[in-house]
N, C-alpha and C positions, 0 to 999 in steps of 0.2 A: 324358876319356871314351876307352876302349880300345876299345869294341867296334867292329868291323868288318861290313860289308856283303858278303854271301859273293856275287859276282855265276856266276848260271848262261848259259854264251855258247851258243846255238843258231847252230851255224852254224860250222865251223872253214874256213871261207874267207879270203881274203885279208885282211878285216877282222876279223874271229871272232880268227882267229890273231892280229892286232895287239892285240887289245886283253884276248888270252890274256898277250900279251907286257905291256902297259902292267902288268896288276895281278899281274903275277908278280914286276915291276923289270926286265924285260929287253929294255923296248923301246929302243932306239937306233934314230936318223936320221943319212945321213952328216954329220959336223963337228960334230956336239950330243952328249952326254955322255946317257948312259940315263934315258929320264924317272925319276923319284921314283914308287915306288906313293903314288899316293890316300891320304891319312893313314886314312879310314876306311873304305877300299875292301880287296876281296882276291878271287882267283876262286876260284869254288867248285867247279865242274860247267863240263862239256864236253856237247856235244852234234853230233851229224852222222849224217845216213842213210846216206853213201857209207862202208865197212868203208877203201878207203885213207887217207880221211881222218883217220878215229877211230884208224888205227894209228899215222899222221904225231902224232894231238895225245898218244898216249900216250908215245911217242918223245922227244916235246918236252916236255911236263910230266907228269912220270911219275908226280907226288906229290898228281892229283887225278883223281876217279872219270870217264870216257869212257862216255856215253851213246849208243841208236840214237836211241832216242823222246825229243824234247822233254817230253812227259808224263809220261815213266818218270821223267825228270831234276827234275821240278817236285815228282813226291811224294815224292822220294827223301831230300828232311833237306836236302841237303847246300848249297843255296842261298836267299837271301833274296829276291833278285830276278834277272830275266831279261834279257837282251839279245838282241833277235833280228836276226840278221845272216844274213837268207836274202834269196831273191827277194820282190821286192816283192810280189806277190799274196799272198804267204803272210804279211804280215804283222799284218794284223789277225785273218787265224783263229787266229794262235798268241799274240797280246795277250788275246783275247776267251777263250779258255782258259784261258789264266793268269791273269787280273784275277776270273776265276771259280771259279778254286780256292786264291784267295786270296793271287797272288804279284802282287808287284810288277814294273811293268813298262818297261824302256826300250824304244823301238821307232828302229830304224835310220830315216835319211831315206832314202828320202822316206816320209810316212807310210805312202802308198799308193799306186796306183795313180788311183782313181776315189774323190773325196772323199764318196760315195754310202758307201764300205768304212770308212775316216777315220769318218765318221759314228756305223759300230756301234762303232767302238770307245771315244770318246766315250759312245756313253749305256751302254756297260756300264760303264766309269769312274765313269760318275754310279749303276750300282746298285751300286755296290762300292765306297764310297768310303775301304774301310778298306786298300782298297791303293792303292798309289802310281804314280802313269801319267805320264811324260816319254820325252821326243825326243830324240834326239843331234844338235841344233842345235849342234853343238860352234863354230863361227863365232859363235856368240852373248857366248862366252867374251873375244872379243876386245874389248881395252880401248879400242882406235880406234873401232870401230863402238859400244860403249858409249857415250860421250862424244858423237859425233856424236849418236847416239838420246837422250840429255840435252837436249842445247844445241836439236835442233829439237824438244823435246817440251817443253821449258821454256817457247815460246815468244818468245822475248827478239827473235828475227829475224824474228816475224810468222809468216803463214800460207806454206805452200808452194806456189809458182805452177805448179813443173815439175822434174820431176826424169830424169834419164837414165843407163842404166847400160850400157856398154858391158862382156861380159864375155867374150873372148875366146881366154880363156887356158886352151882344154881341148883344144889339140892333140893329135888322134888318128886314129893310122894305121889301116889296114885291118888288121896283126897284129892290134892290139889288140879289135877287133870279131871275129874268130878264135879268140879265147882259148877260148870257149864258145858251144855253139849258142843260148842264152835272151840272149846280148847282141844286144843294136839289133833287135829282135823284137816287134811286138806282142802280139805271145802269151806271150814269154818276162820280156820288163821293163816293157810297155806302153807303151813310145814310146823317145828316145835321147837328148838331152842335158837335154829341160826335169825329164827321171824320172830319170837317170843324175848328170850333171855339177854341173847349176846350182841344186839345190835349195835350197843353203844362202844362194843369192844371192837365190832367189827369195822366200826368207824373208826374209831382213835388208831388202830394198828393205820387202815390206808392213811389216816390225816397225817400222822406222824411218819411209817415209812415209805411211803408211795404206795401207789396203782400196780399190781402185779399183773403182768404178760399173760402167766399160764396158770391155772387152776388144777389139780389133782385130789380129787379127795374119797375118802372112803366115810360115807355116812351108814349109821345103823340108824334104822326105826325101829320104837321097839323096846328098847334094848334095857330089861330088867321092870319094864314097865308095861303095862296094857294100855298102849297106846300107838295109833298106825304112822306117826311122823318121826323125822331125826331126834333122838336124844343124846347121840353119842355120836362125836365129827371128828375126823382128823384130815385138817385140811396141810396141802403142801403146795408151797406156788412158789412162781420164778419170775423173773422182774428184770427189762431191759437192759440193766447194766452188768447182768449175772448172777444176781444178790440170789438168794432161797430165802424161804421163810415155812414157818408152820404154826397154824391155828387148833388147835386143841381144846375141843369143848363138851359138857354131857352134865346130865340132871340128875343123876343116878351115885354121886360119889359124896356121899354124907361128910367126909372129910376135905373140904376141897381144896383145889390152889389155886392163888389167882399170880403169877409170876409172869411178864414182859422182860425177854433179854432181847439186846439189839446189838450186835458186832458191828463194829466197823474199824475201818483202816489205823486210827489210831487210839483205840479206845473199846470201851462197853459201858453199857447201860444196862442195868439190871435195876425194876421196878418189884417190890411186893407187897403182894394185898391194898396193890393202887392207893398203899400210903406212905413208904416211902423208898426214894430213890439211891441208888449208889454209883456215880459215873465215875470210870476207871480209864485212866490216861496214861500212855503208854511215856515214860521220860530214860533217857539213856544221856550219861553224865549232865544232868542237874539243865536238861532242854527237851523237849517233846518231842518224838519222835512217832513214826507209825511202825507197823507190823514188818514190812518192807525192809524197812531198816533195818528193824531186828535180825530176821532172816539172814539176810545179807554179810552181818557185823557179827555175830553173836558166833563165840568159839564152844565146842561141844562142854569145856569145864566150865564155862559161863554157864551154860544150859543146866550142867549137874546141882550148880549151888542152887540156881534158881530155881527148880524144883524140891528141893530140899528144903525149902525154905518156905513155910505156913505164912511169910508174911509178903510174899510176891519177889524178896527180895531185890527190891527196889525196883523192880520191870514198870511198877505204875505209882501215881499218886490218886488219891481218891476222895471223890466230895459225896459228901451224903446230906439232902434234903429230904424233908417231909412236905404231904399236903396236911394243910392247917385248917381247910375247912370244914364247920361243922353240918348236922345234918339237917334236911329241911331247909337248904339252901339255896340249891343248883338249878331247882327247876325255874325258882322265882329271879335268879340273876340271871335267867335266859328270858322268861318274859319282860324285866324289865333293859335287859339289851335292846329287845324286839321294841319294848317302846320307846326306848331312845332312839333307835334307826326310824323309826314314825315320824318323833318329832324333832329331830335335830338333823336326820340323814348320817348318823355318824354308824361305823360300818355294823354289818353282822356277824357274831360270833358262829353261828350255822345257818347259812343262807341254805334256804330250799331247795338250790341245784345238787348239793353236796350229798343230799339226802340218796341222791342214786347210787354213791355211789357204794356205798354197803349192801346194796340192796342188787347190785349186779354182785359182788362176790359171793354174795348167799346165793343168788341165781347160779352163779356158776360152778358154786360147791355142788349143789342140788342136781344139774344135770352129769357133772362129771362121775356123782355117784350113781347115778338111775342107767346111765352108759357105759361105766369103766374106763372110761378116756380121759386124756387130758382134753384141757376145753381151753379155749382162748377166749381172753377176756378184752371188751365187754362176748360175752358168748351168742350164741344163736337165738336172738327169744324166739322165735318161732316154736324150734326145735324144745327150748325151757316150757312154754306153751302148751304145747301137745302133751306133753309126759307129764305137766301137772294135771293136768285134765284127764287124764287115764288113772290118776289117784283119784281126782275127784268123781269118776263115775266109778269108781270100784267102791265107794262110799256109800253109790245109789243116789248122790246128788248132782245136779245139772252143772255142765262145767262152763266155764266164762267165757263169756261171748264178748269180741269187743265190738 
């Protein structure tokens, strides 16, 4: 199969431009050799409102048509599907367009802003089902975090008692919040690292250990930085089957961690720096057992050795994988997913609906910290609504109307 995916990029910014680069073959990372184009990927169309921009992307690919109007660029032939790589508010008016004049659609993370927006673009997905709606969960791609989302969705280690993600690895200075007046803004990106940094973790954590019930979280805006949105989260949630969990995130820790532990009934998982994994399996004479077991069977001189002992004394056995892939990769084996699901119908690795659903647990982080309460998930957007809009006019800018 020759045919190609002509993708149209809205958006020649920092990403727009990288991923002009991935389907042209000219992206490169320092020490890595230029990714490969997408076997059935290619770009098509350019798009950007700013005239320096559209000059820079004719400068750099000079062999493909520079649009002002995302619209102008959707009727124009020259692309199959879109990618919108603008500000986050805008990205369900420019999905909900394009799913409407019959283009296919990837949409940047985070879906959105307020999973209320998430919403409409979902059910025009569902009146339009003759086009194609995915995410650029490109972290989805990863074969560590695969694996992992196997092993605890197989069930084989029981149910999940508690899971914790410390992710810390999004140090950023005040340059960086400089770059442009719409960062760290509520008005501009609608909050700072749970809408900027951490989406893709905030997805992997619900993809792998479900949808939590209840939300608790204590955000700082702020915090070490000149800047009015979250930079420092500690989130805690609870989950239908009793499980807890805690999210831990901030831009301000020059040293960071990025560490994923998951407890469950007969085992643990412990991920780091999302390269490599160590699953620990609970075995009591030379068979698997769970925690339960233990409890149960285990005499307090058992307990003494096994404590005593740096090497688990034999309470587990344990497997250690790595992810193997390199970089300059993930985004472009998401777009060319998206065009195998075009032309073959074979499935989605981040369908579009999925997109809400990180996008309600930042909502619901967001209000339980603006309120002090727990919040139940999906939360009240209304109530998420009004309280960002009381940011956004303390800014002096207009707040969103739907």
């Amino acid at each position: 199969m020759d045919k190609r995916i002509r993708y149209g990029i809205i958006g020649f910014g920092t990403q727009g431009s990288n991923y002009c680069s991935i389907l042209t073959g000219t992206a490169s990372f320092p020490g890595f050799p230029a990714a490969p184009i997408p076997p059935h990927c290619t770009l098509g169309a350019i798009c950007d409102i700013d005239p320096a921009r559209r000059e820079l992307a004719k400068q750099k690919f000079p062999d493909y048509p520079v649009f002002e109007d995302y619209r102008d660029m959707i009727a124009s032939g020259h692309c199959d599907a879109v990618i919108t790589t603008v500000p986050h508010y805008l990205h369900h008016e420019m999905a909900i367009y394009a799913m409407e004049h019959g283009m296919n659609v990837i949409c940047e993370k985070p879906a959105g802003v307020r999973a209320k927006d998430v919403q409409k673009m979902i059910d025009c997905h569902e009146a339009h089902p003759e086009t194609a709606f995915g995410i650029m969960f490109n972290q989805r791609t990863n074969k560590l975090y695969q694996k992992v989302k196997d092993i605890v969705s197989s069930g084989e280690l029981g149910q999940i008692r508690r899971s914790q993600w410390i992710i810390n690895t999004w140090w950023r200075p005040d340059s960086y919040y400089r770059q442009s007046e719409w960062r760290a803004t509520w008005g501009g990106e609608g909050g700072g690292v749970l809408v900027n940094q951490a989406p893709h973790q905030l997805d992997l954590w619900q993809w792998i250990c479900g949808v939590p019930c209840k939300v608790t979280s204590l955000n700082l805006n702020g915090a070490h930085r000149d800047i009015a949105v979250e930079n420092d989260v500690t989130m805690v949630t609870q989950y239908p089957n009793g499980a807890t969990g805690s999210f831990i995130t901030c831009t301000h820790d020059a040293i960071g961690t990025d560490r994923l532990e998951i407890d469950l009934d007969a085992g643990k998982i412990v991920v780091e720096n999302s390269k490599t994994a160590t699953v620990y399996r609970m075995v009591r004479d030379g068979r698997q057992v769970d925690e339960e077991y233990m409890n149960q069977h285990m005499s307090m001189m058992e307990l003494a050795m096994l404590t005593s002992s740096n090497g688990g004394g034999g309470l587990y056995e344990t497997e250690v994988f790595e992810n193997s892939d390199g970089w300059g990769i993930q985004h472009g084996t998401v777009m060319e997913n998206f065009a195998l699901h075009i032309l073959t119908g074979s499935p989605l690795l981040a369908p579009g609906s999925d997109g809400i659903m990180g996008v309600r647990l930042a909502n619901a982080s967001q209000l339980s910290a603006w309120t002090g309460c727990t919040v139940e998930l999906p939360c009240d957007e209304e109530a998420y609504a009004r309280e960002l809009n009381k940011r956004i006019a303390a800014e002096g800018k207009f707040p969103i109307r739907d």
